[in-house]
C-alpha positions in Angstrom: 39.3 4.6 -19.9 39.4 3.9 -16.0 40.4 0.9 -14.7 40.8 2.2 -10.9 38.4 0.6 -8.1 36.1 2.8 -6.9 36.1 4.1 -3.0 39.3 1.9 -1.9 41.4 5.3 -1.4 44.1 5.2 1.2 44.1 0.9 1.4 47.0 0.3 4.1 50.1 -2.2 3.6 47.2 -4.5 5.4 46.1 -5.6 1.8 46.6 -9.0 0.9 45.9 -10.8 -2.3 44.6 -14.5 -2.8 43.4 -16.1 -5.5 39.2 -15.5 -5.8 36.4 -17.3 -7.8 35.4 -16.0 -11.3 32.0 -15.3 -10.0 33.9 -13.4 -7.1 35.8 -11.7 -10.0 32.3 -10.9 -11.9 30.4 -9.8 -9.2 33.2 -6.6 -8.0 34.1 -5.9 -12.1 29.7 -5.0 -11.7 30.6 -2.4 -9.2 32.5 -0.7 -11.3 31.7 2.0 -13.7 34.4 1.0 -16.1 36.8 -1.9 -16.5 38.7 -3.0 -19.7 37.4 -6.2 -21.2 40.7 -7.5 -21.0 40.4 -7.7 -17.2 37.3 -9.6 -17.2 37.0 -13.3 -16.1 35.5 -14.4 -19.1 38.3 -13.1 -21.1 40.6 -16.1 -19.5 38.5 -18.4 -21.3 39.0 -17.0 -24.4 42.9 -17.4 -24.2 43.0 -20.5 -24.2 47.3 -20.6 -24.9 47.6 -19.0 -20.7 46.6 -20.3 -18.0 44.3 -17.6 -16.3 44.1 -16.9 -12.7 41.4 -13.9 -11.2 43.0 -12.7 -8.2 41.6 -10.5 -5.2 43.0 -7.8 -3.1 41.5 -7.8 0.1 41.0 -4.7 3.0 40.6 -7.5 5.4 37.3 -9.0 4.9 36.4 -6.5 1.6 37.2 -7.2 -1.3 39.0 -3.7 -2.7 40.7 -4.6 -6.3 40.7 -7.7 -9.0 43.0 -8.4 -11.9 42.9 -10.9 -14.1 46.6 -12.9 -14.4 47.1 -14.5 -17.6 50.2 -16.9 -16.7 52.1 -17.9 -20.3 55.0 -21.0 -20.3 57.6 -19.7 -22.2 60.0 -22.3 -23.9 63.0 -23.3 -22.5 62.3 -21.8 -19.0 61.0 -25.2 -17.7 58.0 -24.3 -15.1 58.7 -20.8 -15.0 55.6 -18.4 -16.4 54.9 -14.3 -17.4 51.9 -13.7 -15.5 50.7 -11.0 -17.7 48.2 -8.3 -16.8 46.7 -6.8 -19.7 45.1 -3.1 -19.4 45.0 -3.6 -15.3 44.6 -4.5 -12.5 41.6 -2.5 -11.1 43.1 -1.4 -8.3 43.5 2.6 -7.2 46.2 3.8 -9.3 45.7 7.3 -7.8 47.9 6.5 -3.9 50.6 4.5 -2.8 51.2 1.8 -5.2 53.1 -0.4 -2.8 50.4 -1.4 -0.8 48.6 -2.8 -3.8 51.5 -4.2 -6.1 54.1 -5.7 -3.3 51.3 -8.4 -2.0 50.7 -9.3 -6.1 54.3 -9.9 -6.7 54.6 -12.0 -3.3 51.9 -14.4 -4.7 52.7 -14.2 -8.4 56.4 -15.4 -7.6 54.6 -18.2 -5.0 52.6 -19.3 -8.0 55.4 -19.7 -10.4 55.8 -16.8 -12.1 59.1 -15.7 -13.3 58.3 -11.5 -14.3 55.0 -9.9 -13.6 54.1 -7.9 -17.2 51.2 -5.0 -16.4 49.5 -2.6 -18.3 47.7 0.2 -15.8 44.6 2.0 -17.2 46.1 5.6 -16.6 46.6 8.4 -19.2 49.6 10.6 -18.9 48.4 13.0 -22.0 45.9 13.6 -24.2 45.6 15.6 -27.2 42.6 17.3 -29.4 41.4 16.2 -32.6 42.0 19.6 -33.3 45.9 19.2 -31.9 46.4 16.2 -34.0 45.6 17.5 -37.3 47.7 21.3 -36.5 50.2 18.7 -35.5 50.2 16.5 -39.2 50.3 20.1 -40.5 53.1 21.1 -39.1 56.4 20.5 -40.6 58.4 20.7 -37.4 56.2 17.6 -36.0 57.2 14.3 -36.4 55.7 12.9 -33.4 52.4 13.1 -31.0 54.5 14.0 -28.3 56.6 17.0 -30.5 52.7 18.7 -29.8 52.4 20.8 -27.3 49.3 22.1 -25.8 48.2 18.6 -24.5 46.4 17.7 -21.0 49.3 16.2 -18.8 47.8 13.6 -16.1 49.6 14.1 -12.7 47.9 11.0 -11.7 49.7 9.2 -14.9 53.3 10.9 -14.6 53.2 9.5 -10.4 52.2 6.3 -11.5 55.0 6.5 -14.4 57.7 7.6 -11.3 57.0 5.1 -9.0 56.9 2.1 -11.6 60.6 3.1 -12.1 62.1 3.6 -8.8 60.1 0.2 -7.8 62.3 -1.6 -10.4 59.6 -2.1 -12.6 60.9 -1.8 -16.3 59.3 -0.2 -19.0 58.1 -2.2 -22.4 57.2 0.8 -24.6 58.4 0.9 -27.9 58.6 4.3 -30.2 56.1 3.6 -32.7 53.6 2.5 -29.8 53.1 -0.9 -30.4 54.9 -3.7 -29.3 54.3 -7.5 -27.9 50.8 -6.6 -25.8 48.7 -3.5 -26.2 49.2 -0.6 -27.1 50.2 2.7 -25.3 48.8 5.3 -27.6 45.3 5.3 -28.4 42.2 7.5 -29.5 39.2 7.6 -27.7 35.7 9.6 -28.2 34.4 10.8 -25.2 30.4 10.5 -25.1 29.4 11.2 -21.7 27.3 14.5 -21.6 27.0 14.3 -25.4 23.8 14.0 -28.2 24.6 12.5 -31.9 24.5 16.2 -32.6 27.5 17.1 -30.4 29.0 13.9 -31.9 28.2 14.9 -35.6 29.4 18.3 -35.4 32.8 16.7 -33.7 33.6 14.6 -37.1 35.5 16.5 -39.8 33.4 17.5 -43.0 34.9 14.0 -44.6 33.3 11.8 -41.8 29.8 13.6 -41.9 29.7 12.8 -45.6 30.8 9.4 -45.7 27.9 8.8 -43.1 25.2 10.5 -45.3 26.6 8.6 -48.3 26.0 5.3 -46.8 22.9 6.1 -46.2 22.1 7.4 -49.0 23.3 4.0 -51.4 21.3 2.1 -49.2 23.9 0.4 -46.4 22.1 -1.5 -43.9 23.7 -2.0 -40.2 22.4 -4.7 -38.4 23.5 -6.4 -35.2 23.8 -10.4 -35.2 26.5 -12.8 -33.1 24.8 -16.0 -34.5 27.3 -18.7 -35.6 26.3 -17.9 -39.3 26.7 -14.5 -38.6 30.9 -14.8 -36.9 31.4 -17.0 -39.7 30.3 -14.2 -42.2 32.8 -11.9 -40.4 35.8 -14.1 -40.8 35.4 -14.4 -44.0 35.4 -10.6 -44.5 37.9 -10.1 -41.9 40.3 -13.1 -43.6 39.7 -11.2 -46.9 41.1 -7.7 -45.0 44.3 -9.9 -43.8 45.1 -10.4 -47.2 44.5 -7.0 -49.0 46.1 -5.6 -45.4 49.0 -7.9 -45.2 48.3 -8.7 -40.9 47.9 -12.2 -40.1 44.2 -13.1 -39.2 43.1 -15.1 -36.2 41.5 -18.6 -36.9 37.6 -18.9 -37.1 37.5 -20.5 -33.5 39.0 -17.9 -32.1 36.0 -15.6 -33.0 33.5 -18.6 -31.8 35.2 -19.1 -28.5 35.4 -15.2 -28.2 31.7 -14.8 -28.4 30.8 -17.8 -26.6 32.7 -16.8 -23.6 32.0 -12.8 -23.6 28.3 -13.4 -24.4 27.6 -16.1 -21.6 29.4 -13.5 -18.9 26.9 -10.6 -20.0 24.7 -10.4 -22.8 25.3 -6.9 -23.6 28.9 -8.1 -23.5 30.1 -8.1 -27.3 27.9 -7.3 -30.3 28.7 -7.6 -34.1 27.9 -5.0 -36.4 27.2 -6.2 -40.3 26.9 -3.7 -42.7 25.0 -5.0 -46.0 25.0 -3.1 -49.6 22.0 -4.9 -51.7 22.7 -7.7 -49.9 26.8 -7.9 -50.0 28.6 -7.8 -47.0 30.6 -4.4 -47.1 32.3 -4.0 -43.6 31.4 -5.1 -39.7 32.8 -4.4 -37.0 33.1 -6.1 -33.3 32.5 -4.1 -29.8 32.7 -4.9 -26.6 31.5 -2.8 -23.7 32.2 -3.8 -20.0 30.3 -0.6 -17.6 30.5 2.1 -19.6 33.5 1.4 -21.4 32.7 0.5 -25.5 35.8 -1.1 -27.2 36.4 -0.9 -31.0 38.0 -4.7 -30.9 38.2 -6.0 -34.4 37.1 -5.1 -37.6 36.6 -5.9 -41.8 36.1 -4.3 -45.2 35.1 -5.4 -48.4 37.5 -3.9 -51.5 34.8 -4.1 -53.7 32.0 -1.4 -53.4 33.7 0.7 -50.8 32.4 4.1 -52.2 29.2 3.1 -50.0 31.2 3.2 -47.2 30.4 0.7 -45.3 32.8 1.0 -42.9 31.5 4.9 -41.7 28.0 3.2 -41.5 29.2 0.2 -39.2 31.1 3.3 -37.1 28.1 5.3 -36.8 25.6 2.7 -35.7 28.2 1.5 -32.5 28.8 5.2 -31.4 25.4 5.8 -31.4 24.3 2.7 -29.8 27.2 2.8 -27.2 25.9 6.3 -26.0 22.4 5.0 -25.9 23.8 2.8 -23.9 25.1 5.3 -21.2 28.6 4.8 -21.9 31.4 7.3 -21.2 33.8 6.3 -23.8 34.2 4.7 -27.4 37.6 3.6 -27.6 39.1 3.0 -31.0 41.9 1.3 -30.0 45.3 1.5 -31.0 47.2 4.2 -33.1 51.2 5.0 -33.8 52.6 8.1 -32.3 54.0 9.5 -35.3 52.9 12.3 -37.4 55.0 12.1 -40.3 53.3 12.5 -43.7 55.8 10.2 -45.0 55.0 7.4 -42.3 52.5 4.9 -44.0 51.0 4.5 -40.2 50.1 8.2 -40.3 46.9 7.6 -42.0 45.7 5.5 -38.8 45.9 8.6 -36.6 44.6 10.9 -39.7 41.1 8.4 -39.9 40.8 8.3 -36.4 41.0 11.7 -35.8 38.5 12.4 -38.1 35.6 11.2 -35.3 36.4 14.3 -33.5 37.5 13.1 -29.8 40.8 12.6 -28.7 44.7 10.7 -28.6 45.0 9.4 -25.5 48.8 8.2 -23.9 48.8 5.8 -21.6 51.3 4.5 -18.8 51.7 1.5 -21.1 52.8 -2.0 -20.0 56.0 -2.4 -17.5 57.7 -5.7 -16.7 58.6 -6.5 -13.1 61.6 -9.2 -12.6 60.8 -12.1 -10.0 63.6 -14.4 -10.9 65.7 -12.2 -12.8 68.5 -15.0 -14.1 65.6 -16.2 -15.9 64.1 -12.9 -17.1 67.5 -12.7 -18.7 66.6 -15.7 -20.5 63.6 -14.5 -21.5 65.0 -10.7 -22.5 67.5 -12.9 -24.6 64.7 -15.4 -26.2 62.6 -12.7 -27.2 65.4 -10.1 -28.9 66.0 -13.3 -31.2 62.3 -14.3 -31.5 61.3 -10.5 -32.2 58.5 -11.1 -29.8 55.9 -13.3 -28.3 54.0 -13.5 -31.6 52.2 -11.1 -33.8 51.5 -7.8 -32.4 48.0 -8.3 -31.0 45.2 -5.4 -30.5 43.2 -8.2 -27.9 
């Protein structure tokens, strides 16, 4: 994923940053090839709980970088927010960071914010499908990172450095998850590929799930009609229960498409997969540019030797690099490799897509008012966190 402006290189400490329209905020995500959803204006309206803010980095009179600044009372801290920036901003991650990130914290502590939470789009390693599974193999591996062979991003490990000697404190648990998004993840790459290339990517297992949903007669369609999200919540409230998560309320999923799809059509799509008429699995995606996101998904525990789920997969990478996109991204996975890990078999059914675990920077915290980032370090230790661990 890239969530780096395009042709701002080399921006001087000149840069200043104001808040900007959403239309403004729109209009410069377009320019870009690739942007996380996340960063989106439209994404503001679906969380409804913050109080969202587009902001605007300017080269003078240009317009250079956007984030989207999702500002979150905490209790107890009277006016005080986290201005939270999930998967950006889209700024060049690739120079001199202060430039870019002093101006933000100067108007994010103006605007009330107590801590400045951030999540860059930059990889520091990624590892083969084929590295995975040596790496579940091997008895001496616990861990992604006990792998070795992986691509190392200079880009990532500068970005890493700085964050630390700015002060900037890391929020990265071991497992990969914790109270935003997460830091490991597996992507397939598409650009420059055919279905073929794709096909011959999967393991043996994937190719022959596909082919058996075809062959029992599983039927992907696209919808988003209200009938058609309320169908989905019931599937995906059915999956909360056999999977023991806590599912999001039916409005949720109404204000989700309501807001993506009125920013872009194309925006998010839902995949249904149907077996004689039963809904088996479906699947949401959301593609900003040429970014596709894997953002939520459901299963039937009846009749899943058609696999429905395989089917549901199939149809969104295919449509996504019809589409021109450079990326599906599956979302989040767990680091470890440890066949006795029940979150092993995340990273062992991902991998089988072919394509590639991807690190990223992950999300850092910068103080403002750092008597009351105490109080909030405190709050969440005995909360646990914010809430549930959330994918979007």
């Amino acid at each position: 994923m890239s969530g780096t402006a395009h042709g701002v290189r080399g921006a001087g400490a000149r840069l200043t940053v104001t808040a900007i329209s959403a239309a403004e905020h729109l209009a410069f995500v377009r320019r870009q090839r690739s942007v996380s959803f996340l960063q989106t204006p439209a994404w503001g309206r679906v969380k409804t709980e913050w109080r969202a803010e587009s902001l605007g980095w300017y080269d003078g009179p240009r317009l250079v970088g956007a984030g989207l600044v999702l500002h979150r009372p905490v209790p107890r801290l009277d006016r005080f927010t986290l201005a939270y920036l999930a998967e950006g901003p889209v700024i060049d991650w690739t120079g001199d960071l202060d430039p870019w990130l002093d101006p933000l914290a100067a108007h994010l502590r103006r605007r009330g914010a107590f801590a400045i939470r951030l999540g860059p789009p930059v990889r520091t390693h990624t590892w083969s499908a084929a590295q995975v599974k040596e790496g579940i193999a091997a008895p001496g591996s616990k861990r992604l990172t006990d792998v070795t062979g992986h691509v190392a991003d200079p880009v990532g490990a500068r970005v890493t450095g700085r964050l630390r000697e700015a002060g900037w404190l890391p929020q990265n648990p071991r497992d990969g998850f914790g109270t935003g998004h997460p830091q490991f993840k597996y992507e397939i790459p598409l650009a420059g590929r055919t279905e073929g290339d794709l096909l011959k990517g999967m393991n043996q297992q994937w190719r022959r799930n596909i082919k058996k949903a075809a062959a029992a007669g599983v039927e992907v369609t696209v919808g988003g009609s209200d009938e058609d999200v309320r169908a989905f919540h019931d599937l995906y409230v059915h999956t909360a229960r056999r999977d023991r998560f806590t599912p999001r309320p039916p409005h949720y999923f109404a204000t989700m498409f309501a807001a993506l799809g009125a920013e872009d059509p194309e925006r998010v799509r839902l995949y249904l997969a149907r077996h004689q008429g039963d809904l088996v699995a479906a699947a949401i995606l959301v593609r900003v540019g040429a970014h596709a996101v894997y953002a939520y998904g459901a299963s039937s525990t009846d009749k899943r030797e058609v696999r429905g789920s395989h089917a549901c997969q199939w149809a969104i990478i295919r449509d996504s690099l019809a589409a021109g996109c450079d990326v599906y991204d599956l979302r989040g996975i767990t680091p470890t490799l440890d066949a006795d890990d029940p979150h092993v078999g995340l990273i062992r059914f991902k991998a089988g897509t072919g394509g590639q675990a991807v690190r990223y920077v992950g999300e850092w915290d910068l103080p403002l008012r750092p008597m009351t980032y105490r109080a909030f370090a405190l709050y969440m230790r005995r909360r646990g966190s914010l809430g549930q661990r959330e994918r979007t």
